[in-house]
N, C-alpha and C positions, 0 to 999 in steps of 0.2 A: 504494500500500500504506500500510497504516497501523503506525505503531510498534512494536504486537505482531504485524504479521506477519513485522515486519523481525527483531525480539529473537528471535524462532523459526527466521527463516530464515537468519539467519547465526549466531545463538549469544552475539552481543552485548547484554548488559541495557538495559531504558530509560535506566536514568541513565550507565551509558556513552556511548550515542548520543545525549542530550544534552550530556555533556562534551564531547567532539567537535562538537557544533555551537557552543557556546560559545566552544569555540578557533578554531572558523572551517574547520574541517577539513572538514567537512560543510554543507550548504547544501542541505536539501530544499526544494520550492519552496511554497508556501502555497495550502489550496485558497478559491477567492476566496468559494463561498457561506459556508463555514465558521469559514475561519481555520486550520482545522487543519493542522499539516504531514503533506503528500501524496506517498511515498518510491517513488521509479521504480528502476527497473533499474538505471541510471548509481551511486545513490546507494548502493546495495546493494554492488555490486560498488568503489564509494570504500572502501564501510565493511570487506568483505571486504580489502580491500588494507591499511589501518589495524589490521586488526586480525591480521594477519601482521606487518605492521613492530613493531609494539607488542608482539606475543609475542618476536620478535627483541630487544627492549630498545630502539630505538630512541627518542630522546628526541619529544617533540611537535613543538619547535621543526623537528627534521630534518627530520622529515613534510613540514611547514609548507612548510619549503624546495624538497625535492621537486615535491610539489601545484604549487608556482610557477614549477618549471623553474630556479633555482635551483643545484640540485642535483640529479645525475645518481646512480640507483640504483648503478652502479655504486661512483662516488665516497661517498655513502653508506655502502656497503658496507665499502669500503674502511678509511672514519674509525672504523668501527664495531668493525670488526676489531680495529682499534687499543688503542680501549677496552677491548675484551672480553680482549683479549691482557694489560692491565693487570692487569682485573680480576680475571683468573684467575692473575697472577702473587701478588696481595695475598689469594688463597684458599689458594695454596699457601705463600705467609709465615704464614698463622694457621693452617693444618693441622698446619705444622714448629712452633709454638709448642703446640700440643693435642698431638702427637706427648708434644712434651716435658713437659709436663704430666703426661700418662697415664704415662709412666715412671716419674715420680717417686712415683705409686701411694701416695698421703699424705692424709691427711684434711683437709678444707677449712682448721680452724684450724691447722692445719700448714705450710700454703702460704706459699712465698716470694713472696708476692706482691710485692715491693719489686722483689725481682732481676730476676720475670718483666716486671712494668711497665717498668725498666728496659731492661731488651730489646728489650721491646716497642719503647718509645721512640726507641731508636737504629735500628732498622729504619723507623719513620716518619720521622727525619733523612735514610735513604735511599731514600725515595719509597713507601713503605709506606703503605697505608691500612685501616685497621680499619675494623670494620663497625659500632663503638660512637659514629663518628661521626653515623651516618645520625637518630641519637637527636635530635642538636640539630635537625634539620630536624621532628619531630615537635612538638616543645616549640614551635616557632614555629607553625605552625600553631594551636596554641591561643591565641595571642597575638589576632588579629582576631576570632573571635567573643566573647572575654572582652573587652576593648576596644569591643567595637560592644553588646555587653549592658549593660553598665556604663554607660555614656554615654545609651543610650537609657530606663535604669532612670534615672539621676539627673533626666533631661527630663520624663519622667511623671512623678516625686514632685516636682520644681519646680513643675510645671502643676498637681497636688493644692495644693500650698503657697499656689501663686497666686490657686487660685480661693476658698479657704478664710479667708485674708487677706484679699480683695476684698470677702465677701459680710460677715467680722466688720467690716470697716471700714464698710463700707453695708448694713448691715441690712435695710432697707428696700427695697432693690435684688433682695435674694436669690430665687430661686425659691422654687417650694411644695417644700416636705420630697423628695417624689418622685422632681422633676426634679432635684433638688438630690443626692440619691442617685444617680439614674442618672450627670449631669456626674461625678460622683466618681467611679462605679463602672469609667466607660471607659477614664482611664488605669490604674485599677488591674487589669484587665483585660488591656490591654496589656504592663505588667510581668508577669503569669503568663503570658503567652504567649513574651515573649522570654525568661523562666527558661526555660522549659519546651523551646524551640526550641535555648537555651544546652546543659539537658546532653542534647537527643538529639545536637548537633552534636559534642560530645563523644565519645560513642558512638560516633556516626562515627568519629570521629579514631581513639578506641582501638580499633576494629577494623579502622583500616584499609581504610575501602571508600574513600578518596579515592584511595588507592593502586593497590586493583583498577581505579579507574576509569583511571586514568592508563595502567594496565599495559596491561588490553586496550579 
């Protein structure tokens, strides 16, 4: 089968089932006239089981471990429960915080925000976790493609520098106008395509589809 028969037949996007093959999760075999990856039965029914663990919340890594023997569904199950027992403890500490909020029935610039942070606080001293953390984990994510754009814009306008430097220093050396045009045109080229790659990756981020991918 081919990738969109697989997206159809279980419900999983292409860029999910590549995620999953990138994590190693997946492992379709390659077809040898093509190249193309060729998804059988086994692979189907991998992704169907990933994509039950994954609606469960189960981390990748656990997966990982499972697939390896590792780790026993059971045991899985088990550590998972754990989690989720957490996590719905730290739903029910910020429902009893909105509880109290809604009581106080106050207009925004009215709010004790001091006393409820406060609160807030002392309940993260005792194992409390808010959902306002999950924010840093976004903010980092922007860090590597802004980082790998950046870097790679400074290397094509060094290469325009260099070439441009070269040909005023040797005149004589320089191509015809044309060629000399195009040399120039292909790193600046380049720099529009890594802007351009920058804020769809962006977009990504702020909507969130690295998350869908993750999830299922």
């Amino acid at each position: 089968m081919k990738i969109n028969e697989v997206e159809a037949l279980v419900g999983v996007t292409k860029k999910n089932i590549r995620f999953y093959e990138a994590e190693g999760l997946l492992t379709p075999r390659r077809n040898l006239d093509n190249g193309y990856r060729d998804y059988g039965e086994p692979d189907v029914e991998t992704l169907r089981r990933i994509k039950l663990l994954r609606k469960l919340g189960l981390p990748i890594e656990e997966i990982r471990r499972m697939q390896s023997g590792r780790l026993t569904v059971a045991d899985a199950m088990r550590r998972h429960q754990v989690a989720l027992d957490r996590e719905t403890e730290n739903l029910r500490q910020a429902q009893t915080v909105c509880g109290q909020m809604a009581e106080l029935d106050c207009p925004l610039d009215a709010l004790d925000a001091a006393g409820l942070l406060e609160w807030m606080e002392q309940m993260e001293k005792e194992g409390t976790t808010f959902m306002d953390k999950q924010k840093l984990d976004v903010r980092r994510r922007y860090v590597a493609p802004v980082v790998s754009a950046v870097l790679m814009t400074a290397l094509m306008i060094f290469l325009i520098w260099l070439m441009v430097w070269s040909f005023q220093t040797d005149p004589s050396g320089a191509p015809p106008l044309p060629l000399l045009v195009v040399l120039l045109g292909i790193p600046a080229v380049v720099i529009l395509g890594v802007l351009l790659a920058l804020i769809q990756r962006i977009r990504e981020i702020g909507q969130r589809e690295e998350d869908d991918a993750k999830r299922y």
